[in-house]
C-alpha positions as CSV (number, residue, x, y, z in Angstrom):
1,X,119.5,124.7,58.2
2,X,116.4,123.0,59.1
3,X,113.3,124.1,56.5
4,X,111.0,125.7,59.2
5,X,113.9,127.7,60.7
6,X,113.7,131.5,59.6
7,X,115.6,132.6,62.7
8,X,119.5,131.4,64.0
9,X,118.0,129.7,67.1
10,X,118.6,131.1,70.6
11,X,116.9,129.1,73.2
12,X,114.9,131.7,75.3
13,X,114.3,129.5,78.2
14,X,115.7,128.2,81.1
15,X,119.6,127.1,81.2
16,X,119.3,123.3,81.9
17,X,122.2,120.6,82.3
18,X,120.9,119.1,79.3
19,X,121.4,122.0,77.3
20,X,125.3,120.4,77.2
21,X,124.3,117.3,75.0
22,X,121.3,118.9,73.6
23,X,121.8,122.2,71.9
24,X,124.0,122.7,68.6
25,X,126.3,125.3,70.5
26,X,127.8,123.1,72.5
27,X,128.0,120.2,70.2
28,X,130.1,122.0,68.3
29,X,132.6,122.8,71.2
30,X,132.5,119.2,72.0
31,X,133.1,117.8,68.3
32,X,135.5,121.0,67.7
33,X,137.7,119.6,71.1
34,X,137.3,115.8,69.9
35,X,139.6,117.1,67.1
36,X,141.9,119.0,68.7
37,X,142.9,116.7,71.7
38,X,142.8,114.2,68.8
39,X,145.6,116.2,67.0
40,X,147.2,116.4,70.2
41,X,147.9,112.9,70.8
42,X,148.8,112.8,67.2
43,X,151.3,115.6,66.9
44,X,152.4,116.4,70.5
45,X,152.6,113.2,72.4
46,X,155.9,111.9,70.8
47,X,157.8,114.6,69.2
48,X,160.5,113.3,67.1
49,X,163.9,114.2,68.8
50,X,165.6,115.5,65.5
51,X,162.9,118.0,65.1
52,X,165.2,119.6,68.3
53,X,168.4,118.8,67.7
54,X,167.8,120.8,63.9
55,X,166.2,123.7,65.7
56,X,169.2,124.3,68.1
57,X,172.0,123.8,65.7
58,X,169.6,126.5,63.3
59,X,169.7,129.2,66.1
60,X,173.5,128.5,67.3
61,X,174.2,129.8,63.0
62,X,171.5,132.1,62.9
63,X,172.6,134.2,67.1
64,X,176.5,133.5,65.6
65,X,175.7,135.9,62.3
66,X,173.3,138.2,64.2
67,X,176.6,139.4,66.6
68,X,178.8,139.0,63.5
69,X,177.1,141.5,61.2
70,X,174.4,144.4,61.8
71,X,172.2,142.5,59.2
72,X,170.2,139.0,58.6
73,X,173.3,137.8,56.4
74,X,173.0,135.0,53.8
75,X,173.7,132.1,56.4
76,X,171.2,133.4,58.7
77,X,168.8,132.7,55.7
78,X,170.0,129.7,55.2
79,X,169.6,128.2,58.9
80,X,166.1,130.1,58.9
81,X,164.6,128.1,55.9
82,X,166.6,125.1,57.4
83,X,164.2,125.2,59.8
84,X,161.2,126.2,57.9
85,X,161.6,123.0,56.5
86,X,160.4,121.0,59.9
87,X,157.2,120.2,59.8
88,X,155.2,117.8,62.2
89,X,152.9,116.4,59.4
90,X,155.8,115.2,57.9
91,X,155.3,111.8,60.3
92,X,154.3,108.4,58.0
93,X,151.1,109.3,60.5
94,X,150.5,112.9,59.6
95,X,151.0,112.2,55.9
96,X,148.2,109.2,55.8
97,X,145.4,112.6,57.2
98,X,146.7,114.8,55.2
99,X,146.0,111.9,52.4
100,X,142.8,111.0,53.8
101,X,141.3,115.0,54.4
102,X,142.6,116.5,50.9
103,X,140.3,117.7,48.4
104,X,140.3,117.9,44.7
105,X,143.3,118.9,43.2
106,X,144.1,121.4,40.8
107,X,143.3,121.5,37.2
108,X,143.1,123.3,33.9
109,X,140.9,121.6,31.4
110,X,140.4,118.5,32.5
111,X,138.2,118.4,35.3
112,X,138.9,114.3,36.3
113,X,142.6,115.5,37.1
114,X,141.2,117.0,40.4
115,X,140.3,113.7,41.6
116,X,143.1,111.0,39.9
117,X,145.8,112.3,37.9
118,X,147.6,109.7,36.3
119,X,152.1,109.0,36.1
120,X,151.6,110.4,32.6
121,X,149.5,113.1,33.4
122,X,151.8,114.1,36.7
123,X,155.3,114.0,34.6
124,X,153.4,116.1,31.7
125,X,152.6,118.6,34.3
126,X,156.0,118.8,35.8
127,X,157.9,118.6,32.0
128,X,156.1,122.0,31.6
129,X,156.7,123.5,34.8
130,X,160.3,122.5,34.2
131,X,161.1,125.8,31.8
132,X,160.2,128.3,34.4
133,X,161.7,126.6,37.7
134,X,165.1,127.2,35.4
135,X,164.2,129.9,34.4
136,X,163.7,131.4,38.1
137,X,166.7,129.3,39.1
138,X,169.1,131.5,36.7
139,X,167.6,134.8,38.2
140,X,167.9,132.9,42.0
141,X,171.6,132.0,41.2
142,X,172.9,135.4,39.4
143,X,171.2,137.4,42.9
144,X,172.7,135.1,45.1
145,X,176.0,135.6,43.4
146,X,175.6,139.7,43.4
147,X,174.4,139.4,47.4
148,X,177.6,137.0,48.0
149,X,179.7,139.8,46.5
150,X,178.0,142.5,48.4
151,X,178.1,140.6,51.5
152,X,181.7,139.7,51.5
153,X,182.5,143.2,50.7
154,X,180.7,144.3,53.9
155,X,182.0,142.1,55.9
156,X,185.9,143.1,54.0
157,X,185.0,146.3,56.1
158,X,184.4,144.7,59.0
159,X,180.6,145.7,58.8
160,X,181.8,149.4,59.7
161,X,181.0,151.2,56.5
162,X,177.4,151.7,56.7
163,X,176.9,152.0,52.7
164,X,177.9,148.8,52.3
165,X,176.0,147.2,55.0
166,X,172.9,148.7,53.2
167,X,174.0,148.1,49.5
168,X,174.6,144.0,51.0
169,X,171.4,144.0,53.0
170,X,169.2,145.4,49.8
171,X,171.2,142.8,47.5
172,X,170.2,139.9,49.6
173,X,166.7,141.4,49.8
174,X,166.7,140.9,45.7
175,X,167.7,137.9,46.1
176,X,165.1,136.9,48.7
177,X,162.7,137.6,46.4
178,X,164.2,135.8,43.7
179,X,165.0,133.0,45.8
180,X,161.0,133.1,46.9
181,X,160.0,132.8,43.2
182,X,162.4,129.9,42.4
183,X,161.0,127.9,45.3
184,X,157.6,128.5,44.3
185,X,158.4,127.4,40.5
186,X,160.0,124.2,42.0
187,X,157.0,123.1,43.4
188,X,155.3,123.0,40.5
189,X,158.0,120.9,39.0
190,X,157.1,118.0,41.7
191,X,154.0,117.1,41.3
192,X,152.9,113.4,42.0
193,X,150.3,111.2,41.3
194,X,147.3,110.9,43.2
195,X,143.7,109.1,43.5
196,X,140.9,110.4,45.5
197,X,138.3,108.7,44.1
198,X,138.2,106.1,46.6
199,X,139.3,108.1,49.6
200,X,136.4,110.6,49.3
201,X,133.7,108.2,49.7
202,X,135.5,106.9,53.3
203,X,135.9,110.8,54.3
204,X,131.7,111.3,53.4
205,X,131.0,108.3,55.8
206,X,133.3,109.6,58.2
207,X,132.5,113.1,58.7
208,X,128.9,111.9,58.3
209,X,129.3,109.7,61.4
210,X,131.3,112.4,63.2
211,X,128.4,115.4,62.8
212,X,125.3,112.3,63.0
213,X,126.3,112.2,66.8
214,X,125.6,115.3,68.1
215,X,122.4,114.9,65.8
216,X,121.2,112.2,67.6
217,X,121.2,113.7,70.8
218,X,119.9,116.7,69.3
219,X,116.6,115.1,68.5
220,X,116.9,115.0,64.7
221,X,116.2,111.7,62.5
222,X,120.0,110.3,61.8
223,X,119.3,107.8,59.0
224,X,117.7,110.9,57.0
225,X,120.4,112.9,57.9
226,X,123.2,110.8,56.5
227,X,121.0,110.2,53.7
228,X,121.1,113.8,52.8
229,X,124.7,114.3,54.2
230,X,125.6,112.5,50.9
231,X,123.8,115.2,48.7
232,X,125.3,117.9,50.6
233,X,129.1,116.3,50.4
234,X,128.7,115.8,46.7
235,X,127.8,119.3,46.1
236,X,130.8,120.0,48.6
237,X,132.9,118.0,46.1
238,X,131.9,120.2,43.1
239,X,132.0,123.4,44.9
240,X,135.7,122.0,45.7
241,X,136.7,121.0,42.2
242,X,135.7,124.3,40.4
243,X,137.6,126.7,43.3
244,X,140.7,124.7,42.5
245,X,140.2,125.0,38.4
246,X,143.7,127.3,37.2
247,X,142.1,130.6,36.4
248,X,139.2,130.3,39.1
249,X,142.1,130.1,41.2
250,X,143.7,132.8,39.6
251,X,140.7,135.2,40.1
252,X,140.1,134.3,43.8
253,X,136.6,132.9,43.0
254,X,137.1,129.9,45.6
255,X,134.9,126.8,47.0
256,X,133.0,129.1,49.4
257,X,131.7,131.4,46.3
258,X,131.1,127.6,44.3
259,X,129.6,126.2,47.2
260,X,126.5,129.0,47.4
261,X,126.8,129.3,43.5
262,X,126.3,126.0,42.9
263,X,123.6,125.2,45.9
264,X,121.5,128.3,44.6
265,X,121.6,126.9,41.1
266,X,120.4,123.9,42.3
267,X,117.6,125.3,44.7
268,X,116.2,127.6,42.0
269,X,116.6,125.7,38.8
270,X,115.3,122.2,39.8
271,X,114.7,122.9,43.5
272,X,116.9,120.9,46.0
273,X,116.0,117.6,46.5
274,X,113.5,117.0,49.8
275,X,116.1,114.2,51.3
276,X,118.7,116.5,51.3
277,X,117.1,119.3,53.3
278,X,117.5,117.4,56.9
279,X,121.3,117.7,56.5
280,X,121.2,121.4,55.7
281,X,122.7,122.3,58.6
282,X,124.3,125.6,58.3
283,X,125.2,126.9,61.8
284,X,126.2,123.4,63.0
285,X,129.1,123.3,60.1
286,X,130.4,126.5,60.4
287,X,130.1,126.7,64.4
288,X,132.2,123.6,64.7
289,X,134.8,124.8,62.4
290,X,134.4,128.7,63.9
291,X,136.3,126.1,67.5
292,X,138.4,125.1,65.0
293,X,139.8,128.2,63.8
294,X,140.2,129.6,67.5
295,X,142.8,127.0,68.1
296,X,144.6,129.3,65.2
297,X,144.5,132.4,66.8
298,X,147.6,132.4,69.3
299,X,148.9,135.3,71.7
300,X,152.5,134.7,71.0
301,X,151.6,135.7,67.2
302,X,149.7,138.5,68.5
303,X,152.9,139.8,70.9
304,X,155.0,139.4,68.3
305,X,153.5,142.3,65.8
306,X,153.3,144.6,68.9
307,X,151.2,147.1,69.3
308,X,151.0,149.0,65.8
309,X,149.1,145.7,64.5
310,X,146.7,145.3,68.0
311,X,145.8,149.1,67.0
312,X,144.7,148.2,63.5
313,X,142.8,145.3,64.6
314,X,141.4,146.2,67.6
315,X,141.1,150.2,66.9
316,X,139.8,150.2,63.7
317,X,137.7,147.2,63.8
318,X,135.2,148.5,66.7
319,X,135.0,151.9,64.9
320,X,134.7,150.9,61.3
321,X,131.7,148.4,62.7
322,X,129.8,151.1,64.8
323,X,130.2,153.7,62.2
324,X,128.7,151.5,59.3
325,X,125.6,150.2,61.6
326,X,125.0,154.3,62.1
327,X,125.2,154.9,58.7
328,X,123.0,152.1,57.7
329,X,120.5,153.1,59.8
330,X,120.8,156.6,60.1
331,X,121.1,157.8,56.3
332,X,120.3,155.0,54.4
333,X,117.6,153.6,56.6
334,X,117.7,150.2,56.4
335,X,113.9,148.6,57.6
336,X,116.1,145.4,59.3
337,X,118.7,146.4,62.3
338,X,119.5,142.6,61.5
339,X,120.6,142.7,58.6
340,X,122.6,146.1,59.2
341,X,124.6,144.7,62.1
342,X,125.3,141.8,60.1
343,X,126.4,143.4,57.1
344,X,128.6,145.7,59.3
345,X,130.0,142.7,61.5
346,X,131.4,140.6,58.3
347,X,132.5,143.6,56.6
348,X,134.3,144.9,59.5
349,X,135.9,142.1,61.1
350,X,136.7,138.7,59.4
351,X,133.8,138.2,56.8
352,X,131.9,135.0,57.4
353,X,132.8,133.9,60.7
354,X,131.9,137.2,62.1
355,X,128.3,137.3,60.4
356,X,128.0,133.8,61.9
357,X,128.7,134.6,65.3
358,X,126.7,137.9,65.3
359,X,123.6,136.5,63.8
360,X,123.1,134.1,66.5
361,X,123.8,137.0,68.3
362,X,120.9,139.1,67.3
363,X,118.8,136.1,65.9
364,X,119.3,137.6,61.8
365,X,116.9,135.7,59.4
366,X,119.0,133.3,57.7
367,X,118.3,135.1,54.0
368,X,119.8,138.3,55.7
369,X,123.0,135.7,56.9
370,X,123.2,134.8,53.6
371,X,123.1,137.9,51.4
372,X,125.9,139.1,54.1
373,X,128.3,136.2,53.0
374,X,127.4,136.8,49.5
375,X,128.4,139.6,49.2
376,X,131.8,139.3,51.6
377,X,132.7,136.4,49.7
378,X,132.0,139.1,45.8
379,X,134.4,142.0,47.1
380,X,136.8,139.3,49.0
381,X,137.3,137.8,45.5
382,X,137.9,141.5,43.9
383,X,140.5,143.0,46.8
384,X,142.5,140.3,47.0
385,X,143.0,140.2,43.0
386,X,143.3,144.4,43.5
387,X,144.8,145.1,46.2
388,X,148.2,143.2,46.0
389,X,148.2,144.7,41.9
390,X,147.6,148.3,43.8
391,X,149.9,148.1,46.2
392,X,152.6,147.1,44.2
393,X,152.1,149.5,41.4
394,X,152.5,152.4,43.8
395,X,155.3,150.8,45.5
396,X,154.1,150.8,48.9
397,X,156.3,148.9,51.8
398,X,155.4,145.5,52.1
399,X,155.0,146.2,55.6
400,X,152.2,148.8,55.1
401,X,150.6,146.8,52.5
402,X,150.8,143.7,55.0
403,X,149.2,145.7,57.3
404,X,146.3,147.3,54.9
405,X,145.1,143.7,53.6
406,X,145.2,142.1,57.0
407,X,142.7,144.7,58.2
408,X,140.6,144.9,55.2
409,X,140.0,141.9,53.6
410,X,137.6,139.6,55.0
411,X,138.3,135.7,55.0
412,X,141.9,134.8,56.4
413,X,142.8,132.0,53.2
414,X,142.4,135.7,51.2
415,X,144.5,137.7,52.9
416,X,147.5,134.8,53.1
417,X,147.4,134.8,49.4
418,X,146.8,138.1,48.7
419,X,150.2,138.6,51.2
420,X,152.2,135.9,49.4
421,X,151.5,137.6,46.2
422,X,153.8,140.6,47.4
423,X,156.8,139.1,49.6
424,X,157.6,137.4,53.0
425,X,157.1,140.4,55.0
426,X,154.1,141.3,53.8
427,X,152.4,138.0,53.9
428,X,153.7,137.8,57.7
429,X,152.3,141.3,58.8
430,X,148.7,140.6,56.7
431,X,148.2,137.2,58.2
432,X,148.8,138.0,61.7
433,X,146.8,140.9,61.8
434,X,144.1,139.0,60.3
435,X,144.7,136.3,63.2
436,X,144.7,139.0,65.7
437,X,141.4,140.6,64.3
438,X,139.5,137.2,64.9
439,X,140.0,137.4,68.1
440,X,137.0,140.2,68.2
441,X,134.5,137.3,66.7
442,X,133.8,136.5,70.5
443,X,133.5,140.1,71.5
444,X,131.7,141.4,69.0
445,X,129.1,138.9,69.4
446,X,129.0,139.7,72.8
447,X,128.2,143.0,72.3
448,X,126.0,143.0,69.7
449,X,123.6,140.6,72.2
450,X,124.2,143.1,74.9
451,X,122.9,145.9,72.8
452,X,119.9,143.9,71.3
453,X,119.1,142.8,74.7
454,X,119.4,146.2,76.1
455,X,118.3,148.6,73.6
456,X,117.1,146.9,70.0
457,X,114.2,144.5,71.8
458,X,114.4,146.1,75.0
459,X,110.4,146.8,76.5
460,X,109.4,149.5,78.5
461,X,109.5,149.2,82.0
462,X,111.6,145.9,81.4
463,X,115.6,146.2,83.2
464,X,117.9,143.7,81.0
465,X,119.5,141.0,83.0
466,X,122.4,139.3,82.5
467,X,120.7,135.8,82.3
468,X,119.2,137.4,79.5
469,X,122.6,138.0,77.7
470,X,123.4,134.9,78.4
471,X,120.8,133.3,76.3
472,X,122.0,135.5,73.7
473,X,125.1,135.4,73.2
474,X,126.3,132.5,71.2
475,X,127.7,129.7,73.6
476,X,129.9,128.4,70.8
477,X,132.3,131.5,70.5
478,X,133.3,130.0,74.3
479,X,134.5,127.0,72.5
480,X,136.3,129.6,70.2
481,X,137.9,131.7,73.0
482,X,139.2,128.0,75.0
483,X,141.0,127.0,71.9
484,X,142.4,130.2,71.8
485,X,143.8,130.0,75.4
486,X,144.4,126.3,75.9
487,X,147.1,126.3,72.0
488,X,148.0,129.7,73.1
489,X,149.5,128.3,76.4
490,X,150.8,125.3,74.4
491,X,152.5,127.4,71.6
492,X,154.1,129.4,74.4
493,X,155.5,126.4,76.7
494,X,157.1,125.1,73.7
495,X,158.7,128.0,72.5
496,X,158.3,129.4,69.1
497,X,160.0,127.4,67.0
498,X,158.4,124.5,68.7
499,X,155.8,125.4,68.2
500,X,155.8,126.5,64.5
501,X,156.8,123.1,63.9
502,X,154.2,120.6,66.3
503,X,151.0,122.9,66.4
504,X,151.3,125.4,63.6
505,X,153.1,122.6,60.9
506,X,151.4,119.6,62.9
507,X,148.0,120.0,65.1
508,X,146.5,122.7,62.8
509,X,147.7,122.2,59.3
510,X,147.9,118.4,59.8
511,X,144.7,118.0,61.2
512,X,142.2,120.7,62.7
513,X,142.6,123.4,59.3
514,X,141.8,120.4,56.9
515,X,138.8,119.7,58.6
516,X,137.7,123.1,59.1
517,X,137.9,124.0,55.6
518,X,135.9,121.1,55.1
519,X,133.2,122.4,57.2
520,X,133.3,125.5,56.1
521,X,133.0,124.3,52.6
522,X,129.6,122.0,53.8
523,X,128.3,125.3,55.3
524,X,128.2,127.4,52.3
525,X,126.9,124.4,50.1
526,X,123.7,124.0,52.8
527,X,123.6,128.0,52.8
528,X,123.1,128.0,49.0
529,X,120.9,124.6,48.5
530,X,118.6,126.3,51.4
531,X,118.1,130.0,49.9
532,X,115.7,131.1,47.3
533,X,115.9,134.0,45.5
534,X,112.5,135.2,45.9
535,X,112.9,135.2,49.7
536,X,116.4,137.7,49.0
537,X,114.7,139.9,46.5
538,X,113.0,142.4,48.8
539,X,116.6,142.6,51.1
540,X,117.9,144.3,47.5
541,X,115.4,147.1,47.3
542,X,117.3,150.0,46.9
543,X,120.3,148.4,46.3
544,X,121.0,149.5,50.3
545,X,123.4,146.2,51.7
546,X,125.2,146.8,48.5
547,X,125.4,150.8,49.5
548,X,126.0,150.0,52.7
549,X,129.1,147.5,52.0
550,X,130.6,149.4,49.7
551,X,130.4,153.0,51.8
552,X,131.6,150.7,54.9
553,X,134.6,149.0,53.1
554,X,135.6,152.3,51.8
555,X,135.5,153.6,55.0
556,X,137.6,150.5,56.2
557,X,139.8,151.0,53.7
558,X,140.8,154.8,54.7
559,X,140.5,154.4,57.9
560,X,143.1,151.4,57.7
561,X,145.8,152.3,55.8
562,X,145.8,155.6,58.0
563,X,146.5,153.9,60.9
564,X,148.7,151.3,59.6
565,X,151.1,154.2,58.3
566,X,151.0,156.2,61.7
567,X,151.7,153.3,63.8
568,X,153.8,151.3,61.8
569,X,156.0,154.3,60.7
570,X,155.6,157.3,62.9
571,X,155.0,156.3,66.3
572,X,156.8,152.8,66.4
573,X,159.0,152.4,63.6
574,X,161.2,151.0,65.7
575,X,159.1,147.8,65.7
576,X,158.7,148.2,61.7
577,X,162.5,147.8,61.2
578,X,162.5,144.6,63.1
579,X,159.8,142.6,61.1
């Protein structure tokens, strides 16, 4: 963020054509598109013809044992990770990005592993993973051997006795789950040698180049831009490294936390360095990788969970939001609306990306956009370590736990693991409620601009118009809402498992999620470099945004698992018994 900005910038004047190459909004729908149609060509434009051939001879095994038995038998499982297996970055040209945009890798002691791990270093690693991948194999075998048995008496039946078909279906079930923790021990077992240390310097000068454009046509000075574009990388790099140390990792304290950590060390320790300050550019990060993440959001995923999930997203989102704004300034009375709104916006939504969007929205001072991050990115940490550890202890469906996290916890990377940490199911239900819950980024932020047009900065004698709004509402979330639509229709002309395997396995994770986890991570570095704790002291007074988080994620939390039992299980439990 530039050093005389106090305010997210909304341009109060008139709309001009030049507005399209001159403000940051739409810079970052243009870069944001640059990547995607990039990934396009990449990933779309020549499909390899096995990838449907595979697909076809998956579903002719997978529609044969759905009409042979009343249950996903084990074949079905086996055709269904057959073609889990596809992937679109699997090309020689989606494995030299994926090369070129990874980050540091992971490491326990030695922090130089994250960046070249040596043939040694690698077979060491996998030596010692060995003992638990056969270990886990043993438990996978023996299950598979009981589900065998209690499938082939089911189908010795005929599939007519219904105790059977449940004793088989729960004995494959086990062995799901063992099977899940066998694969995940394997992995560890191959891990290969790799250098970064040369590739990271190319990617700096790369995505330096990429952002310096819009820059220059922004007005700003390039040359001292990429000169402090290396100051902000390196930190970038750090923040990187320590979120992929083993038990950083294992307590959910990630590169976005390091990122702001770090930067805040830096800027109230030694004070950050004057050259870097020009590249502190906070919104123009995080905006461009906010068009990214749209492309993620897709309709088909949203269909697919039904209703019960569109209620806990789109029901209890709105309400836990309004209600936590009212409380902040009603009991609590919070002296900044700003920070309030913002507070309740990243709490109630999606975390970050929602207090991005709705700070432009209602022009939040960037310390309040900053301690409402904070202290999203404390409690993400905390439920997604708790939550799974709760939910498991009081042996609550994985459906309903699913559910619960993909509602509650902010950032989407935390909910997936938090999901994975308790089964397939409920890593399927949390993430795509968490997808269909971004979707409100745009509309929140919508909203909140109407209301601070129309009623926060409203003066008397003064009607609201709609060119108003329009200068208020962050142009940016448009790039958000077209990358929804535009891979939404793509995902759904090339059918789903198409699709799972070009755009979700190719564009996205071979290209534009990369990418937008590195701007995301070059965000919260500028965020902490640019914030002094002197200028966040009087936000604490009271302790009120912590009050007001913790009261409103409570809230959330009721409120939440409430309605993911009653839809989920009372009204359409039909849809439940499908997933």
């Amino acid at each position: 963020m530039a050093e005389n900005e106090s305010n997210v910038v909304v341009d109060q004047g008139q709309t001009k054509l030049s507005d399209l190459w001159t403000k940051e909004d739409y810079w970052a729908i243009w870069l944001g598109f640059v990547i995607l149609i990039a990934g396009m060509w990449l990933f779309l434009a020549n499909p390899s013809p096995e990838f449907a051939q595979k697909v076809d001879k998956a579903n002719g095994v997978m529609a044969a044992e759905a009409a042979r038995a009343p249950f996903k038998t084990l074949a079905y499982y086996k055709a269904q990770d057959d073609k889990g297996k596809l992937q679109g970055m699997d090309t020689p040209s989606g494995k030299a990005i994926g090369a070129f945009l990874t980050t540091p890798g992971a490491w326990a002691s030695d922090p130089l592993e994250a960046f070249v791990l040596s043939k040694e270093a690698a077979d060491e690693r996998n030596a010692a993973a060995k003992a638990k991948f056969e270990s886990a194999k043993v438990k996978s075998d023996a299950a598979l051997a009981v589900a065998q048995a209690a499938e082939a008496a089911a189908a010795g039946a005929a599939f007519a006795d219904a105790a059977l078909n449940t004793e088989a279906q729960a004995k494959i079930a086990e062995w799901r789950a063992e099977h899940a923790k066998m694969k995940a021990a394997e992995k560890k077992t191959k891990t290969k040698p790799f250098n970064i240390a040369t590739s990271l310097p190319m990617l700096m000068v790369a995505l330096g180049l990429f952002f310096a454009v819009g820059m220059k046509f922004m007005g700003h000075d390039v040359p001292k831009f990429l000169v402090g574009f290396i100051g902000v990388f390196f930190v970038a790099v750090l923040a990187l490294m320590m979120g992929h140390q083993s038990t950083m990792k294992y307590w959910g304290i990630g590169a976005e936390a390091w990122a702001i950590i770090i930067g805040m060390l830096v800027a109230n320790t030694v004070g950050t360095p004057s050259f870097i300050k020009p590249a502190l550019q906070v919104e123009y990060y995080i905006k461009t990788g906010l068009v990214l993440l749209g492309a993620e959001v897709l309709f088909d995923k949203i269909i697919a969970i039904g209703i019960p999930g569109i209620f806990v997203a789109w029901v209890v989102t709105p309400i836990v939001l309004i209600c936590t704004f009212i409380f902040g300034q009603k009991i609590l009375k919070m002296p900044s609306k700003t920070l309030n709104i913002v507070i309740s916006s990243d709490m109630s939504v999606c975390g970050t990306s929602a207090a991005i969007a709705t700070a432009a929205a209602c022009r939040a001072k960037k310390e309040e956009l900053t301690l409402a991050i904070g202290l999203s990115l404390v409690f993400t940490a905390i439920m997604m370590i708790a939550m799974p550890a709760f939910i498991k202890a009081v042996g609550m469906p994985q459906v309903l736990g699913g559910a619960w996290m993909g509602g509650t916890i902010d950032a989407t990377g935390a909910v997936a693991a938090a999901g994975a940490f308790l089964g397939e199911k409920a890593l399927y239900v949390a993430a795509t409620i968490k997808m269909i819950q971004n979707v409100l980024i745009g509309v929140v932020a919508f909203g909140v601009a109407v209301y601070w047009c129309a009623r926060v900065e409203c003066r008397e004698g003064h009607s609201v118009g709609w060119i108003e709004i329009w200068h208020r509402f962050p142009k940016f979330v448009l790039g958000f809402l077209a990358a929804s639509v535009l891979f939404s229709v793509i995902s759904g002309s090339l059918g789903s498992d198409m699709s799972q395997i070009m755009v979700n396995q190719g564009v996205l994770k071979g290209l534009s999620s990369p990418l937008r986890n590195w701007f995301f991570c070059l965000a919260f570095t500028s965020i902490g470099l640019a914030t002094n704790f002197r200028e966040l002291a009087h936000y604490f007074k009271g302790g009120k945004p912590l009050i007001l988080y913790v009261a409103g994620q409570s809230f959330n939390l009721v409120l939440t698992l409430a309605m993911a039992y009653v839809m989920f299980y009372i009204v359409f439990p039909e849809i439940t018994a499908k997933i």
